[in-house]
N, C-alpha and C positions, 0 to 999 in steps of 0.2 A: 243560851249563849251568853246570856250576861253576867250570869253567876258563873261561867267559863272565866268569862272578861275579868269580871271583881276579886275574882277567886286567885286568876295568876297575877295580877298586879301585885295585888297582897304580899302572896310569895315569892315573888321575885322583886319584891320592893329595895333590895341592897342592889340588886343589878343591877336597877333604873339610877338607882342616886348617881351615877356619873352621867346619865341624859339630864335628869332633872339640873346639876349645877351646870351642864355645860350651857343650858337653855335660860337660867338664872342668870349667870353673867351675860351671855350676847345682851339678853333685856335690859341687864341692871346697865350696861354700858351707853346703849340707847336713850333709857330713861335720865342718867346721869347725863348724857348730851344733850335733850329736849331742856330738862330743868336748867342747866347752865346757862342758855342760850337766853330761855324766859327770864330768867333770873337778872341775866345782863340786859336784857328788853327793858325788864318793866325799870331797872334801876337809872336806865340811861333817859329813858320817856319821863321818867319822874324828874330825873337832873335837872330835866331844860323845860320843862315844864314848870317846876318850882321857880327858875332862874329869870321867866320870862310871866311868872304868873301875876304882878300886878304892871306890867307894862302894856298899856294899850294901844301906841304906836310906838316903832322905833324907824329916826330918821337916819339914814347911813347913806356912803358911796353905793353908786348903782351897778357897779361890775366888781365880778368877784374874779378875784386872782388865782384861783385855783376851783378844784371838786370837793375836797373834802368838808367836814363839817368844821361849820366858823371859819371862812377861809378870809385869806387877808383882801383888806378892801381899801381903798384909796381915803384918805381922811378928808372932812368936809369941813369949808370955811367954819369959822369960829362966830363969824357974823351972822352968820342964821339963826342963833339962837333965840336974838330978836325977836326974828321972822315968826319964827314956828312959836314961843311965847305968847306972840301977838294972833295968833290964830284963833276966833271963835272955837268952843266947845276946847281950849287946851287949858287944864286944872293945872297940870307942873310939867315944865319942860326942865329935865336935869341937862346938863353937858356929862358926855363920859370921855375920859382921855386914859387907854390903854395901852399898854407896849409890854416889851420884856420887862423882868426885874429879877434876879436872884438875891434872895437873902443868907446872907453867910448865921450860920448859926456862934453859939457862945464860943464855940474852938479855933472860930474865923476860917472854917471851912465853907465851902457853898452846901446847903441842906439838899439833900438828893431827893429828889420828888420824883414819881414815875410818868408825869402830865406834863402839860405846857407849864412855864413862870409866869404869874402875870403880877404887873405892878398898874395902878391906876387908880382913877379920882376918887374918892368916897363919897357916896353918892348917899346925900342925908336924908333925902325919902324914904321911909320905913316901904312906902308899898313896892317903890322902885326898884328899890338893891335886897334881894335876897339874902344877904350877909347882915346878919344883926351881933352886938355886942353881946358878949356874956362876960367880960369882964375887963375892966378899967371904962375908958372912953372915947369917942370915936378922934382923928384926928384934926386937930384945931391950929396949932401953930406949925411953920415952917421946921421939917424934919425929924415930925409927929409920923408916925404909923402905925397900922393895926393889923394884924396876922392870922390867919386862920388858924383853927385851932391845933390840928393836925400840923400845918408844919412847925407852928413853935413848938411844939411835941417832940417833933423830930430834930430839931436845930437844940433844946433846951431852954428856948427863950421864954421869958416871962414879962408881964407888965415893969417896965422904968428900966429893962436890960438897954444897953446901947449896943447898937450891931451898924453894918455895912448892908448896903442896900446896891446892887451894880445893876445899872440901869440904861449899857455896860458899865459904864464909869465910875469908880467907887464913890457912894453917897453914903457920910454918915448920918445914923438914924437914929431915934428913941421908938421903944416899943408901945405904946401909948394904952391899946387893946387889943385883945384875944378876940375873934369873932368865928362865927358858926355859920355853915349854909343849911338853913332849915334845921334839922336835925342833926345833921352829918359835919364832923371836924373839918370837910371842904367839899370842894365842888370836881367829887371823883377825888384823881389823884393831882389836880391842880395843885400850886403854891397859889397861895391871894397876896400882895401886901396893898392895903389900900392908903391911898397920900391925900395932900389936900387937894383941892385943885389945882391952885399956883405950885405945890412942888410938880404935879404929874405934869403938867406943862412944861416945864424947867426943867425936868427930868430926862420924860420920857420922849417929851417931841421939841425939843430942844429951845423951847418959848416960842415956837410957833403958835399963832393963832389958827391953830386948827384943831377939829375935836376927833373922836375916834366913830361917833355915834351920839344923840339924843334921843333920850330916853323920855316920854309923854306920855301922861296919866292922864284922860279927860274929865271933864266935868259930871263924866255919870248924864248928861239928858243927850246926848248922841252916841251910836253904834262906834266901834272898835277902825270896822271897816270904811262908816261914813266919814269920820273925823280925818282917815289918812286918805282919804281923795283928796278932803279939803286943804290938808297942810300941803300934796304933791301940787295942787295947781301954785303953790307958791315957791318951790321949790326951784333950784337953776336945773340945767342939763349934766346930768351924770350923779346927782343924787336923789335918790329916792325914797319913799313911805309907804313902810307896810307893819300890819299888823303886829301885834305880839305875837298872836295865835300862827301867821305865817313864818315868823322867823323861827318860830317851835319846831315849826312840819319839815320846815329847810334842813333845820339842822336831825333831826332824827330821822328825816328820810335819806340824808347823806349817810349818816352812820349806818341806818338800815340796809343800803347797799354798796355799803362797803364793807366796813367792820366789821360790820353783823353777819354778812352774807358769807366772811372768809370762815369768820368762827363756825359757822353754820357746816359749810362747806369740809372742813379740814375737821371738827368733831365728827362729823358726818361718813367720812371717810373708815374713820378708826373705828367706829361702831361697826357702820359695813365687813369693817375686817373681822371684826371681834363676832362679828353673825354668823361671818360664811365660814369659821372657826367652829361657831359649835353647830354649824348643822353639818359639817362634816364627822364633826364628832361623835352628833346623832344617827347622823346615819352608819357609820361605822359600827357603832353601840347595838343598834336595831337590824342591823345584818349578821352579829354575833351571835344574836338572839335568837332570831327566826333558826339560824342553822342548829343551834343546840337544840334547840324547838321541834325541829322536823318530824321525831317519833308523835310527839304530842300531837303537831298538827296534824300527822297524818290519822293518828287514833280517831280525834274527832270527824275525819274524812270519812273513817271506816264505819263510825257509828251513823252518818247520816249529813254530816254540816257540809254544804257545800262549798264552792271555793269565794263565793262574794258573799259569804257568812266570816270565813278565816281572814278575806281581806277587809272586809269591817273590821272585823278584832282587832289586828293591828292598830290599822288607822284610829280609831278608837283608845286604843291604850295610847297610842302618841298622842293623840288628841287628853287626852286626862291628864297626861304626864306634862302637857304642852301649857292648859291652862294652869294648873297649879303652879309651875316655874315660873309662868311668865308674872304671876300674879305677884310672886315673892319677888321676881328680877325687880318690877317696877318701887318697891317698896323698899328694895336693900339699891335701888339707883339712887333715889335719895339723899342716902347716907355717901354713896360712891358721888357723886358731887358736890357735897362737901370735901370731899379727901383730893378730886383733883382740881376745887379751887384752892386747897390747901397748897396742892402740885403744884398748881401754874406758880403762886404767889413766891415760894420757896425756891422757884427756878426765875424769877425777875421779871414771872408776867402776872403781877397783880392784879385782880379783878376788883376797881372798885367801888365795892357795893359790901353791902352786910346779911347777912342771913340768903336764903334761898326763897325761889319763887317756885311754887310747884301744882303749875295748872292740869284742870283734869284731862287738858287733850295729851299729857302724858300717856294718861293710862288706857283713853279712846283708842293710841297710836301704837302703842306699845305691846300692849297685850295681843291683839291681831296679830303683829309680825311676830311674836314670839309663837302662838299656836299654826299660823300658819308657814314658817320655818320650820318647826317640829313634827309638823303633819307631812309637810313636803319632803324632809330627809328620811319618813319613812315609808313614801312610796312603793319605792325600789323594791326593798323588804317586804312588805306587805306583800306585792304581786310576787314575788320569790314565793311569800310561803302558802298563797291561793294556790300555786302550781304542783304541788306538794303531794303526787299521789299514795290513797290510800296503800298500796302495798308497801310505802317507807317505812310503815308500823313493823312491818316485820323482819326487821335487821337490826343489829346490835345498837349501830349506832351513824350517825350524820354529821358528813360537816358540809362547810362550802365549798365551791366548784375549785379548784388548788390554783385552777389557770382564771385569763384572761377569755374573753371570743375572740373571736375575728374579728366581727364589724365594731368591736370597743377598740381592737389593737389597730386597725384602718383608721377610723376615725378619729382616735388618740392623735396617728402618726401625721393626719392629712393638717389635723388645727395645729399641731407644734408647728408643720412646714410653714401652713401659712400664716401663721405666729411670727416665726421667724425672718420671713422674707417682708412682712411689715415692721417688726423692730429695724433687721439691719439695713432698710434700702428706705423706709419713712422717716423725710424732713422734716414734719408736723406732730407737734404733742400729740395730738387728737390721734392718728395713726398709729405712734406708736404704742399710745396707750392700749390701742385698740387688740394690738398686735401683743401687747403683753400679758393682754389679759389669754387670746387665743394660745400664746405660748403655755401657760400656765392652767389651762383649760386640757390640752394637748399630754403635759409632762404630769397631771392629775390621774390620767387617764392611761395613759403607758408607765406610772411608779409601779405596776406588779412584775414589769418586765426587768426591770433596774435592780428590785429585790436580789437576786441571783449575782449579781454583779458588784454591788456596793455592801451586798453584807459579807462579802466573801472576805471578812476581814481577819490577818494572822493572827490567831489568838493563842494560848497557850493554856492548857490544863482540862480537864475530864468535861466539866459544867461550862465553859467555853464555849467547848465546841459543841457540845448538846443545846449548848439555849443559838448557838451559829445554826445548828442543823433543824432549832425549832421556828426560826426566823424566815428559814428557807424552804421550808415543807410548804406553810399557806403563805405564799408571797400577797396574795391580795388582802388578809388578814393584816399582815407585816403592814402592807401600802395605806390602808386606809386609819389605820392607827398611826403612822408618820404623817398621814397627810395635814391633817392640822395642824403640825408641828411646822412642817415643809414650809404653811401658806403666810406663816408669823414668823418664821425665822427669815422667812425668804423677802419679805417688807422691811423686816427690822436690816437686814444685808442690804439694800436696794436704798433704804435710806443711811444708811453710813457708807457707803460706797459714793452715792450723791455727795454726800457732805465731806466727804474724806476730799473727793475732788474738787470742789467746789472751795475749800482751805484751802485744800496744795494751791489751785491755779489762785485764790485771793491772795496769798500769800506770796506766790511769785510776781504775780501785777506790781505789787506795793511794793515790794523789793525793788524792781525794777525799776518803777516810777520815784520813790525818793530817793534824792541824793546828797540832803543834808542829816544833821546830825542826829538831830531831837526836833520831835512834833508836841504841838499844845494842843489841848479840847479838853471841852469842858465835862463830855460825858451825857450831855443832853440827848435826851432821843427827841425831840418834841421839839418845833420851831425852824427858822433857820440859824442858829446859832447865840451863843450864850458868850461870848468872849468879847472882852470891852476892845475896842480900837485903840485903845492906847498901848496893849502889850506890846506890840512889837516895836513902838519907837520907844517905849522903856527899855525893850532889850536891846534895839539895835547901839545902843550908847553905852551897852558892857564892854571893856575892853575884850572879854574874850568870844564876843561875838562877829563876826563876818560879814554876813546875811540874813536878815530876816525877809519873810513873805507870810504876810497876813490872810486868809483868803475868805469871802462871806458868800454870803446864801441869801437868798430872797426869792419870792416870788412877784410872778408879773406875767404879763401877758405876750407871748413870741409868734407872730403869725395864726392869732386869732385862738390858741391853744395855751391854757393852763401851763406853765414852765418853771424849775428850778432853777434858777441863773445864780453862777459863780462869778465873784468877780475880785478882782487882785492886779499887785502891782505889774505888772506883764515881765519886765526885767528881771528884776528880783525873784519872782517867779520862776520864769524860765535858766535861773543857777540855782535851784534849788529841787524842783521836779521834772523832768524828764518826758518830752512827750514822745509816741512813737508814729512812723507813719503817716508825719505831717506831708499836706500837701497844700500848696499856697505860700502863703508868708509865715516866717516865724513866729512863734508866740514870743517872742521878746519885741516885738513890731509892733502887737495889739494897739491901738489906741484909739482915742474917741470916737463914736459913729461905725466902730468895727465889732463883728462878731467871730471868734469860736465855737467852732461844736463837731462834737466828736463826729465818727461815722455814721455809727446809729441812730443820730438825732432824727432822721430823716430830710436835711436840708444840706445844701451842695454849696460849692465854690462858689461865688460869684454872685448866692440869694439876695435879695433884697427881701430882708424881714421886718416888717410892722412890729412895736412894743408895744405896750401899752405899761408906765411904771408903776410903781407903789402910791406914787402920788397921784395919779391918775392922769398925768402927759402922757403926751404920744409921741414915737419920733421913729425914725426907720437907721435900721442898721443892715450893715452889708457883711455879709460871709467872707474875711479874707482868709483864713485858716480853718484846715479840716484836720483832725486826729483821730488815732485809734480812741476809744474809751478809757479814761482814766479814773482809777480810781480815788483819787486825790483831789480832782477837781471837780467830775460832772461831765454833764455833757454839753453845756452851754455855759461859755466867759466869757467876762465882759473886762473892761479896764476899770478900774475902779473910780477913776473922773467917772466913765461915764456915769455908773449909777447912782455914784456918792448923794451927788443934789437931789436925786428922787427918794431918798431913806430919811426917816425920820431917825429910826438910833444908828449909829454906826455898830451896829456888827459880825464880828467874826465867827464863824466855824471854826477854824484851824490857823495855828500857827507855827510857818515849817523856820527852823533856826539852822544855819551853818557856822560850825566855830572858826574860828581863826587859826592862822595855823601855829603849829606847836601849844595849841591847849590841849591838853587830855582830855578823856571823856568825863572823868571824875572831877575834875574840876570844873569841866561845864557844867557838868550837873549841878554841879552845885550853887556855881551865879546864878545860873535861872532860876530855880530855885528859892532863892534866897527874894530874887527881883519879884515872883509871879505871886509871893505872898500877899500882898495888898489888892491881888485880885482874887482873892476866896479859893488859893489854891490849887488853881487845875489843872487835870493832868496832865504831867511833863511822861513822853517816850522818849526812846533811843529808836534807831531803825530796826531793831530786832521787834519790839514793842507793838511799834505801828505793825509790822507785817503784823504779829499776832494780834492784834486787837480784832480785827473782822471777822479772823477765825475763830477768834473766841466767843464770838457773836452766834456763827451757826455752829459751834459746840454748843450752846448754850439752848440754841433750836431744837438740834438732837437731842438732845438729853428731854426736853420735851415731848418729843415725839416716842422717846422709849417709855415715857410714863404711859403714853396713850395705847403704847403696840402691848405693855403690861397685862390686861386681862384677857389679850387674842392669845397669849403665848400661857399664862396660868390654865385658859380652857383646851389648849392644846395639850398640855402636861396632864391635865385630870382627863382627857380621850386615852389616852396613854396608859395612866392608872387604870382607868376602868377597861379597857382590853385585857391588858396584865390579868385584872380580877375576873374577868370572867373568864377567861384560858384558864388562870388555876381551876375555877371552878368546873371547867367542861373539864380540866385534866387530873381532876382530882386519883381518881383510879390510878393513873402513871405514874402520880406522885409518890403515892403510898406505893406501888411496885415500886419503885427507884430506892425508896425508904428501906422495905421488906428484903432486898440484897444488899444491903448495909453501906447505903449513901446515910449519911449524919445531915441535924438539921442545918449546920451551918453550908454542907453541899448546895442543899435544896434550896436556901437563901442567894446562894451564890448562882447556882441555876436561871432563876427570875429574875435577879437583881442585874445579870448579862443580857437578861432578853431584852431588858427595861432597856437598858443603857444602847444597847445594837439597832434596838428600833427608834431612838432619839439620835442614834447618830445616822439613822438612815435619813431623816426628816432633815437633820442640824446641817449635813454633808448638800442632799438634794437643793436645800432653800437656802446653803448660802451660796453653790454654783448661781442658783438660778434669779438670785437677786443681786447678785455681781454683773451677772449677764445686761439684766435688767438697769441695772444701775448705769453701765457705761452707754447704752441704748440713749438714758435720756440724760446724761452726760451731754453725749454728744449732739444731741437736739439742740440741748440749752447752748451750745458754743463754747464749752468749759472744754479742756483738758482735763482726761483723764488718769486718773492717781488711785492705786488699791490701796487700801490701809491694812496693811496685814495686819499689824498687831491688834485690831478691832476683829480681822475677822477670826484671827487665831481664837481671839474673848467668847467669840460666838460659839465657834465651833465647840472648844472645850466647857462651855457653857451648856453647850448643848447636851454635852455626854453627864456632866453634875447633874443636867436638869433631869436626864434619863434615871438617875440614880434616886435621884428625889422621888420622880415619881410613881418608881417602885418598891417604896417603900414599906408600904400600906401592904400591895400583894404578897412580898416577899417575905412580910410576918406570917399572913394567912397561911403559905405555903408551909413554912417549917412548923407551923401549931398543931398540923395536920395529925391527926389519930390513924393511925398506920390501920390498925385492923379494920376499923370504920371504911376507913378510903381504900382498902381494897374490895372492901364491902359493896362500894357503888355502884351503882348502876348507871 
């Protein structure tokens, strides 16, 4: 039986090559998600690790403003420094004074970095500040700087260049040195500009005597841990001492469950898909097989092999075929991870890190689920062709069963119903999901039925309607070679359906809610905002200005939880964005000791909320106004008195402008324009603009997510081909008849190249009904209005029918090459 085994492998080795690549990519997609993920692990572990590696305590505020990593912290006297200096077992206590800072590059633009900005002290301890010189020298005199390597890179700046430093406020500056974090141009995709101490003072915390953090290197004869007992018993209430090594673990176990755990999550996903892609594929491929097979099987039936000898065989060939794919998947994922950090980077999600990590629980993880994927899609098959009895040796010929059962077509119909009745009647993600998935389970399992129905497509000409009538002869054939097309076209529908509505309703929100002319931002994704305080009473002094409304960002502490607070002038404000919904007092009313917050926020009229600010006071505010959700402001405002005296920089997020009347637009554009130059240029919209910015945001998501849905949808196309290729193969005999009464090869091309394309529009048509479906399902979860994006799904569709022609292409040659007497020679 093994020489059975080895024997048909061998020769059937072209028929495998579409299991083997469908089983190659699921793995290669896996493996390139495992190594991504490591690859951002070990880069990020190193970042802060490096950053913190000769810091032996660091003294900071003791409440964090936030979850994520490095969140902001209340600044601590400047008077401790003393203190902590004066502590037994302290070798160097530095001050650090950090805040925002953008640096405009040689063109006096702002240098676009994909990280926070940071501007702050130069901290001249070699073991302390992981940023060393490589070239000029560190800063010494008042409006001295040093830049990391990477963004003078990117700005063109050079040692002795003089540029603008906004910290918001424009600060001119001299480039003094280029400096390196460790090895790397910066720290990630950070900007650095490092200042003296007296300017980051002056600068950044407006000459306040307060520090951001102290930084302490011990003497070497006490522990890391003993040392910061010792500084905390000296310490006032609300700042605290902890290690380097704990402020390491803080900050990479934040990223770890966040960051890390999305990336994880969402690569995770698309693998997933890209799996259950080709083991549909497989098992489609190994049910072709087995039924062309059936003479064979049963021969060996006749000569003696029983039926758990023929279902070994199987299992065994997918198992052989299983490990050698998966072996290659892991080893071309590799390479497929470099290509979609390439992706992310080129679509505006940077990865920053260099080279790849590629640990062996890759191939521990990987290999398994590719052989047990492969072994599992050939179950089915396998017990089909244990069942095989000997007398099937003695008939021309076999295929598979043309129909469905019973208990496949009951059970199909019972999981759609209750698919469905969890999509359209479940409140909760979790439900719906659950429900989508059973829909999808359900419509898998009733495609042979739909066969009949959806390929009944009007076609015109001889080879038409032949490759229509060979479509519809085995519908379960038909079904399980669309189905992996169905299950990638039908994600890829389901996410631009999502995002189609999710732009429309962004884009009506913003519409709505502005109602001045032109909006300002900087473009930062990172921080709360990059826009110096002074823009809007620079503009409001243009004559052909109206209105201006500034609006910032910070965080702080709102009823014992982490919160984003907006805050602005409330008048001015409220003539320029629009709230809806309101209930309480006006937002033109805001004012000291008062709070907004949308509906959502989870807090009511009338709350009495605890803060806690950036400075680290505390003082309570009361809920006088409730709104819908805006998109413009947040979900909690403040007046801008109140926060103002707890910020050390002033600044802005956005700046909304109203012209005056009888200015055109072209001419406002152009004052502001001309005013917003001595702030590093940032971007001026119209209302047209702003609606589109956010939508341009999740086009930009999409268009991610179509790289990702890319290899579930190429393994569906080669399911495809390889169906095509074995049908010719089984149908070689009809071929050559169809040849022998004077069909031409260009017929026969035309023949397969319709089936190709009939059976990707059965797939293209099924998956994008059922990801439409699907899409406004959790649409409506999420609270969005729903918006179909035709001309996206029209791209599909007819994408679909290209992709059908592509992928028989391959067959379509084989067919017409055919040797006419040979191929009716077959058997």
């Amino acid at each position: 039986m093994r020489r059975v085994l080895l024997s048909g492998i061998s020769s059937r080795r072209r028929r495998l090559a579409g299991t083997f690549l469908a089983v190659l990519l699921g793995v290669a997609f896996l493996a390139a998600t495992l190594t991504m993920t490591a690859t951002m692990t070990s880069a990020i572990d190193g970042f802060f690790t490096r950053a913190n590696a000769g810091i032996d305590v660091v003294v900071r505020g003791g409440t964090a403003l936030g979850d994520g990593p490095n969140p902001a912290r209340a600044p601590i006297p400047g008077s401790l420094l003393s203190t902590v200096r004066n502590t037994p077992g302290v070798a160097v206590a530095e001050p650090v004074v950090e805040g925002f800072g953008q640096l405009l590059g040689r063109d006096g633009t702002a240098i676009a970095v994909n990280g926070p900005r940071v501007a702050g002290s130069w901290v001249p301890d070699r073991e302390l500040n992981p940023y060393h010189v490589v070239e000029g020298r560190p800063p010494a005199n008042s409006g001295d700087v040093v830049v990391n390597q990477a963004t003078a890179e990117a700005g063109n700046l050079h040692v002795g260049d003089r540029t603008t430093l906004l910290t918001p406020a424009p600060r001119p500056v001299r480039v003094v040195g280029i400096v390196r974090f460790g090895d790397s141009g910066g720290f990630g995709a950070t900007s650095y500009v490092g200042l003296t101490p007296a300017d980051a003072t002056a600068f950044v915390v407006g000459g306040k005597n307060q520090l951001s953090s102290i930084q302490v290197r011990s003497d070497d004869e006490i522990s890391r841990a003993t040392l910061a007992e010792r500084i905390t018993k000296s310490l006032p209430t609300g700042v605290e001492a902890v290690t380097g090594d704990a402020a390491t673990d803080e900050t990479t176990s934040a990223i770890e469950d966040g960051f890390l755990t999305f990336l994880r999550a969402l690569l995770g996903a698309f693998a997933g898909v890209a799996l259950l892609v080709a083991v549909l594929s497989i098992h489609n491929t190994f049910a072709i097989l087995v039924a062309q097979r059936t003479r064979e099987t049963a021969l060996l039936r006749a000569v003696g092999a029983t039926r758990r000898q023929v279902l070994a065989g199987v299992l065994a060939e997918a198992l052989i075929v299983g490990v050698v794919a998966s072996g290659a998947g892991v080893a071309a994922g590799y390479g497929l991870a470099g290509l979609l950090k390439a992706a992310f980077g080129a679509l505006g999600f940077d990865a920053p890190v260099d080279g790849l990590v590629f640990p062996l629980s890759t191939v521990a993880i990987c290999v398994p689920v590719g052989v047990v994927a492969t072994v599992v899609a050939a179950v089915t098959p396998a017990v089909r062709a244990s069942r095989v009895a000997p007398i099937e040796a003695l008939r021309e010929a076999a295929a598979e069963a043309p129909r469905i059962s019973r208990v496949r077509a009951v059970a199909g119909a019972g999981l759609a119903v209750a698919g469905l009745v969890a999509v359209g009647a479940g409140s909760a993600v979790f439900v719906v999901g659950v429900g989508a998935v059973l829909v999808v389970a359900g419509v898998l399992a009733l495609a042979p039925l739909l066969v009949g129905p959806l390929a009944a497509t009007p076609v015109r000409g001889v080879t038409a309607r032949l490759a229509r009538g060979n479509t519809r002869r085995n519908p379960r054939r038909t079904a399980g070679a669309a189905a992996a097309l169905l299950i990638g076209v039908g994600v890829v529908t389901l996410f631009t359906v999502a995002a189609g509505s999710l732009k429309a309703s962004s884009t009506s929100d913003v519409e709505t809610a502005f109602r001045g002319d032109f909006a300002i931002s900087s473009g930062q994704r990172f921080g709360n905002g990059s826009l110096s305080a002074d823009i809007a009473p620079a503009l409001a002094r243009l004559p052909q200005v109206a209105t201006v409304a500034s609006v910032g960002s910070g965080q702080a502490v709102l009823a014992g939880q982490g919160a984003q607070v907006s805050f602005a002038d409330p008048p001015s404000l409220a003539r320029l964005v629009s709230f809806a919904d309101v209930t309480g007092a006006d937002i033109s009313e805001l004012g000291p000791g008062q709070v907004a917050v949308s509906a959502d926020s989870g807090h009511s009229l009338g709350d009495r909320l605890s803060v806690r600010y950036p400075d680290g006071v505390r003082s309570t505010v009361v809920v006088t106004t409730v709104y819908r959700a805006n998109p413009l402001v947040g979900s909690v405002l403040l007046d801008t008195s109140e926060w103002a005296p707890h910020s050390s920089q002033a600044l802005a997020k956005s700046v909304y402008v109203g012209l005056a009347d009888g200015v055109s637009p072209a001419d406002g554009r152009k004052a502001l324009t001309s005013a917003l130059r001595p702030f590093g240029n940032p971007t001026l919209s119209d209302a047209d603009e702003l609606a589109g910015a956010n939508a341009d945001a999740i086009g930009q998501l999409l268009n991610l997510v179509y790289v990702l849905l890319a290899i579930a949808v190429i393994t569906a196309l080669l399911g495809i081909a390889n169906t095509l290729s074995l049908g010719v193969h089984e149908r070689t005999r009809e071929l050559g008849l169809l040849r022998a009464v004077g069909a031409t090869r260009r017929q026969v091309r035309s023949l397969v190249r319709w089936e190709s394309v009939l059976i990707a529009l059965f797939g293209t048509v099924l998956g994008a009904a059922l990801g439409t479906a699907l899409g406004w399902a959790l649409v409506r979860v999420a609270g969005s209005s729903f918006a179909v994006p035709a001309v996206p799904l029209a791209v599909i569709v007819v994408g679909g029918a290209a992709a059908g022609l592509l992928a028989g292409a391959r067959p379509t040659r084989t067919a017409a090459r055919l040797d006419v007497l040979r191929a009716i020679a077959t058997e």
